[in-house]
TORKOL-523177 format. One record per residue (C-alpha): x, y, z; residue number from 1. Coordinates in nm, 3 decimals. Example, Ala and Ser with C-alpha at 12.3 -4.5 7.8 and 13.67 -1.06 7.14 Angstrom:
<rs>
R        xx        yy        zz    nr
R     1.230    -0.450     0.780     1
R     1.367    -0.106     0.714     2
</rs>
This chain:
<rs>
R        xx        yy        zz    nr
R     0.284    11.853    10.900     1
R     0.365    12.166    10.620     2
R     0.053    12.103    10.452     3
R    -0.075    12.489    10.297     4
R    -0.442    12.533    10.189     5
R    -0.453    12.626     9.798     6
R    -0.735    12.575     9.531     7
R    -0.994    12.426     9.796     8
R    -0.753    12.157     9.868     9
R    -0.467    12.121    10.086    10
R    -0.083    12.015     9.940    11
R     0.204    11.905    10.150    12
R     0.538    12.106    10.101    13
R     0.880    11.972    10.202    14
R     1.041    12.321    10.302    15
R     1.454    12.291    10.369    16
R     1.714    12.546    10.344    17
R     1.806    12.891    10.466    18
R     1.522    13.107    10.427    19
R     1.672    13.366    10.219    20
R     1.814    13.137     9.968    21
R     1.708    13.162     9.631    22
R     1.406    12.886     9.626    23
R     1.343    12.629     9.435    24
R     0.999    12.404     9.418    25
R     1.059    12.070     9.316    26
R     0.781    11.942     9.033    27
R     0.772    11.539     9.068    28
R     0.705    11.328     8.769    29
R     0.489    10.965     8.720    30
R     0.223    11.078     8.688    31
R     0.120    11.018     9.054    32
R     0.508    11.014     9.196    33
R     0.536    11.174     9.486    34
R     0.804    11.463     9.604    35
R     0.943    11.196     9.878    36
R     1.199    10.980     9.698    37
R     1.356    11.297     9.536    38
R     1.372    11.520     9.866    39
R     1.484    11.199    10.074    40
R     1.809    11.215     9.859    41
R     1.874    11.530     9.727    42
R     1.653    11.755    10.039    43
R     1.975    11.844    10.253    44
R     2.201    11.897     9.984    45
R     2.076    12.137     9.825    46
R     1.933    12.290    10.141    47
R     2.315    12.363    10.171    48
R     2.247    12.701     9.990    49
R     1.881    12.648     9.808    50
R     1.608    12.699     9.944    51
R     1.423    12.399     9.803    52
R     1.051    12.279     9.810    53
R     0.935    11.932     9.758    54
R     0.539    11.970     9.686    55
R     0.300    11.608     9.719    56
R     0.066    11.707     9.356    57
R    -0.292    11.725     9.503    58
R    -0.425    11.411     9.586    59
R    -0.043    11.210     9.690    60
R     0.066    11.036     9.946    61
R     0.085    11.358    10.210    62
R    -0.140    11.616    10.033    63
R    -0.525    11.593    10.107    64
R    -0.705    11.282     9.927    65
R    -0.874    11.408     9.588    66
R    -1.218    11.524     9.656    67
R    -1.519    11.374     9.478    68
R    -1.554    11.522     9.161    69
R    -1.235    11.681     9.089    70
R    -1.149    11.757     8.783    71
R    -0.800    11.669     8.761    72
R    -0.573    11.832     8.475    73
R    -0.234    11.970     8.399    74
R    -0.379    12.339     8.438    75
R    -0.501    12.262     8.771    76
R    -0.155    12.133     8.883    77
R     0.012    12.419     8.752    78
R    -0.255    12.617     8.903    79
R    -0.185    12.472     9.255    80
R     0.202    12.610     9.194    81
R     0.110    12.907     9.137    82
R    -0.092    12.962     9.464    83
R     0.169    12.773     9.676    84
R     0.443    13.018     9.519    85
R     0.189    13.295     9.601    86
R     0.128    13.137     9.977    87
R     0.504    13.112    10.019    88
R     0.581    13.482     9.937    89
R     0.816    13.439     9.624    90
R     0.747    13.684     9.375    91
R     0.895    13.437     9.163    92
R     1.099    13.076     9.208    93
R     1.328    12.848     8.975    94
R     1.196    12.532     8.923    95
R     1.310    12.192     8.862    96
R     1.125    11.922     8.710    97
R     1.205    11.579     8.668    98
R     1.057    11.338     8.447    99
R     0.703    11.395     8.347   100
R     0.737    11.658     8.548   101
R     0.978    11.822     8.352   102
R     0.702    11.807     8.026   103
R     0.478    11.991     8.374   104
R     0.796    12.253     8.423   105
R     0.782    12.340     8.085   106
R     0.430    12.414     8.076   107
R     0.428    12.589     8.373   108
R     0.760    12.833     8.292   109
R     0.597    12.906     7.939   110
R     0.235    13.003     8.083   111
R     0.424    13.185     8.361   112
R     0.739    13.308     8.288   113
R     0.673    13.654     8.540   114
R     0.661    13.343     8.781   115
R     0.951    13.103     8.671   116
R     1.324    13.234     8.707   117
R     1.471    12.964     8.595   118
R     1.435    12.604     8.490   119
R     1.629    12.319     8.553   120
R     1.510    11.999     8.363   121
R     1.616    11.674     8.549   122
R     1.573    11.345     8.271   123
R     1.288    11.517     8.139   124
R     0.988    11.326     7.969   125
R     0.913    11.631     7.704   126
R     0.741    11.367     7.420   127
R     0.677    11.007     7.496   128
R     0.614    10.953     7.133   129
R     0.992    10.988     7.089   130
R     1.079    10.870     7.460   131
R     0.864    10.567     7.454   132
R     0.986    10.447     7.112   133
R     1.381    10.455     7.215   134
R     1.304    10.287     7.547   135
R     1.053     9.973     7.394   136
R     1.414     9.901     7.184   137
R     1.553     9.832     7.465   138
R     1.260     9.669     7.618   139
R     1.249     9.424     7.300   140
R     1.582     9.276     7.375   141
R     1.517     9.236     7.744   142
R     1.188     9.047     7.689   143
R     1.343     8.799     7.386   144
R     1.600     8.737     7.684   145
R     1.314     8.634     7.903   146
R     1.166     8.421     7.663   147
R     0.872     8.672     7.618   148
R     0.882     8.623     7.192   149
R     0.541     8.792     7.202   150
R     0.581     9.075     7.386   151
R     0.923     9.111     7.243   152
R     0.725     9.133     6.928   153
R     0.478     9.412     7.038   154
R     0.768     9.636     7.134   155
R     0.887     9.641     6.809   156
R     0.570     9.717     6.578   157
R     0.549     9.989     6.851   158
R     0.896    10.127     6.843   159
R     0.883    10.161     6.448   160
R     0.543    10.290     6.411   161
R     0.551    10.519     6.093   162
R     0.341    10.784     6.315   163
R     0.339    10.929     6.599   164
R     0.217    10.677     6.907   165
R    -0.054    10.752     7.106   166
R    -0.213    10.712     7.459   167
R    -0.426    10.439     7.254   168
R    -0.116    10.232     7.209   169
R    -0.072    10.133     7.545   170
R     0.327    10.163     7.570   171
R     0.331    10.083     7.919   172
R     0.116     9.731     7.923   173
R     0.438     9.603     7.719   174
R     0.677     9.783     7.932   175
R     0.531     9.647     8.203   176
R     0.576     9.252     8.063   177
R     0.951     9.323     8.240   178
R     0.787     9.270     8.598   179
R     1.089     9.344     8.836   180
R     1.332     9.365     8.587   181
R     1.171     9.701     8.486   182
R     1.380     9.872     8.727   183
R     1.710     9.805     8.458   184
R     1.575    10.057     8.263   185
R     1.561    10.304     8.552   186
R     1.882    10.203     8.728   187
R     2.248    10.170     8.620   188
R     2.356     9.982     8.923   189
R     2.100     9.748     9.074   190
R     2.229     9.857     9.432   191
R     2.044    10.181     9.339   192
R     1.760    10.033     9.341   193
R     1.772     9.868     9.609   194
R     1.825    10.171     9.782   195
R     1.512    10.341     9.653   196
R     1.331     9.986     9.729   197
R     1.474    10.057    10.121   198
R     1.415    10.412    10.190   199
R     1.053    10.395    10.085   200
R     1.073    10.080    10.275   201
R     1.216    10.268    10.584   202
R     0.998    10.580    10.511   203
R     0.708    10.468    10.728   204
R     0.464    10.504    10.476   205
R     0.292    10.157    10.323   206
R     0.243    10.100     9.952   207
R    -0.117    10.199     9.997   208
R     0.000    10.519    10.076   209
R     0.234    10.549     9.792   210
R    -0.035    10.424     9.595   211
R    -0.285    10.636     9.688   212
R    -0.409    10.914     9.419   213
R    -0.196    10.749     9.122   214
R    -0.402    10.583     8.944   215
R    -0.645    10.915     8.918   216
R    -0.304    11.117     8.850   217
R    -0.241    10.854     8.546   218
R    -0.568    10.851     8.438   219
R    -0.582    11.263     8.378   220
R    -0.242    11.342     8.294   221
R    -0.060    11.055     8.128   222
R    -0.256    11.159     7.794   223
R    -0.050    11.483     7.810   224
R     0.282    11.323     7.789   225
R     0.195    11.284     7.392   226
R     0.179    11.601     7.360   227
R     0.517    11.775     7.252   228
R     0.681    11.986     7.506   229
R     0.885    12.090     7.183   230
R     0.733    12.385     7.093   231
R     0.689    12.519     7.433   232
R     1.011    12.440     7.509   233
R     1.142    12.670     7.205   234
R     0.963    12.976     7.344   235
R     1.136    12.955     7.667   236
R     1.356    13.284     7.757   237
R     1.408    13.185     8.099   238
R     1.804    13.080     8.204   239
R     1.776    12.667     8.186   240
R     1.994    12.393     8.226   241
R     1.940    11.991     8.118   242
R     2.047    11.712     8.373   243
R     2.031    11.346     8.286   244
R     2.192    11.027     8.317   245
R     2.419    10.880     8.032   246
R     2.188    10.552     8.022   247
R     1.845    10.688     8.106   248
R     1.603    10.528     7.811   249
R     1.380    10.869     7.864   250
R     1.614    11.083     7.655   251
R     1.748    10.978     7.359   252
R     2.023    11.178     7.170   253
R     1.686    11.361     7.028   254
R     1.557    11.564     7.286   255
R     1.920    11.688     7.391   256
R     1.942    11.813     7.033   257
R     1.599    11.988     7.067   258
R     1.706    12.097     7.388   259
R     2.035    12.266     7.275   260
R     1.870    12.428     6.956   261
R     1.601    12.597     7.137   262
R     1.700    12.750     7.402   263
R     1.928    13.063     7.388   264
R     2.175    12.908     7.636   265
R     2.166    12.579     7.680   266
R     2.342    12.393     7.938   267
R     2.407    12.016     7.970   268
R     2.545    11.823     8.221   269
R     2.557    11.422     8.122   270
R     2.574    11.188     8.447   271
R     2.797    10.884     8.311   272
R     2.718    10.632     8.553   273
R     2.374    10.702     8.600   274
R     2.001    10.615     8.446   275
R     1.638    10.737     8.507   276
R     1.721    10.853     8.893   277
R     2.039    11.067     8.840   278
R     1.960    11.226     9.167   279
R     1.982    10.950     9.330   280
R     2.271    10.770     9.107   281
R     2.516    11.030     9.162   282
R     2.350    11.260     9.393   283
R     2.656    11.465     9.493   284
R     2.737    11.525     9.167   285
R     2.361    11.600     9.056   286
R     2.362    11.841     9.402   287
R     2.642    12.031     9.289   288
R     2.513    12.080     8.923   289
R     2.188    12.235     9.049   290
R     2.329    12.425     9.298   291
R     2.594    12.607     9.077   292
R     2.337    12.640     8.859   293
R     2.121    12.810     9.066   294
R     2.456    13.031     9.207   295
R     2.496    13.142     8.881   296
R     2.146    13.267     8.822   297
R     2.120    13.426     9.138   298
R     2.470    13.600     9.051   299
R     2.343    13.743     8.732   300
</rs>
């Protein structure tokens, strides 16, 4: 099992692709996701001419349990990429965050831009503030439909909170009131879901071992998801390119606006038919966008 020693801690690294191909390390969102859903999908296509790396966050699923008195933060993450880059032997990578881990790319390309070639931000999480107040619209609807008057209610003194929400505010307890129908907002087509519900299923690992090292990854990183990505994201000089789905409730018309008025070329590529999981929704499409993109780069 890849697994490389970094940081007094060992992470697991799904390696594919030729090995001179420009690479590019994979930064997983949740918190406490794992690299496994994205690589199962996406792993051999763009191994077709990427050299791509799918890293388990200390603590997940393959990666070493978290050690006693670990100090878990966003600096010791981005930490941990650093020395994996440094273990690999790339003087410097693209990277491609999805998610919360695109708020994690961010941070990581703007404290290390010697590091970060190029960024490619994959329905990117950059301020839940903003993300969290466009989704619990939707969420209000959904939970009058189910009869659920109060939570219904709760989503929208949340969603039209005169200031900026907080970790305090406890989004996700109200998001959460959707039970199984939670994966609408992450889905366009229920048979996508499905077929993230089966691979994991297929995987060989239990929900235990998804499980395991989440709720410490939530714990010390959801609290950074309030703070903006915006102002990191406008100091950015790295070549970058946005990828999200048409429906995904995680970005609103707002941070594609912030997106394209910050950075000195912006590039956008809208999914149509797909939510939360465009790599999975369309993933030949979402293959080909990242690997032209990462042509290009490579080109110039």
């Amino acid at each position: 099992m890849p697994l490389y020693e970094i940081n007094g801690t060992r992470v697991f690294a799904d390696v594919r692709g030729p090995k001179d191909a420009p690479p590019l390390l994979y930064v997983h969102g949740g918190p406490g996701a794992t690299a496994f859903d994205f690589m199962n999908v996406q792993g051999d296509r763009l191994a077709e001419s990427v050299r791509v790396i799918g890293v388990d966050q200390r603590g997940l699923l393959r990666s070493d349990p978290l050690t006693p008195g670990t100090e878990l933060t966003a600096d010791l993450v981005i930490a941990d990429f650093e020395a994996l880059r440094e273990a690999l032997g790339y003087r410097s990578w693209a990277i491609l965050g999805h998610s919360f881990g695109g708020w994690m790319a961010t941070e990581y390309a703007h404290r290390h831009p010697e590091s970060v070639s190029a960024v490619i931000f994959d329905c990117p999480g950059w301020d839940a503030d903003v993300a969290n107040k466009h989704r619990l619209a939707l969420v209000a609807d959904m939970l009058d439909e189910d009869g659920d008057t109060e939570g219904a209610e709760r989503a929208r003194e949340l969603m039209t909170l005169a200031r900026r929400m907080t970790l305090a505010d406890d989004a996700w307890s109200v998001i959460a009131r959707l039970g199984d129908r939670t994966a609408e907002l992450n889905f366009h087509d229920p048979a996508d879901a499905r077929r993230f519900t089966a691979a994991r299923a297929a995987s060989g690992f239990s929900d235990e071992d998804f499980a395991r090292g989440t709720a410490e990854h939530v714990a010390a990183l959801r609290g950074c998801m309030f703070d903006s990505a915006y102002p990191r994201l406008a100091e950015l000089k790295q070549p970058s390119i946005l990828i999200y789905g048409r429906r995904d409730p995680v970005v609103p018309p707002v941070p594609v606006m912030v997106y394209r008025e910050s950075m000195p070329d912006p590039k956008v590529v809208v999914l149509e038919n797909s939510s939360h999981h465009a790599h999975l929704e369309e993933p030949d499409a979402y293959a080909a966008a990242v690997r032209g993109f990462i042509a290009d780069v490579a080109a110039s």
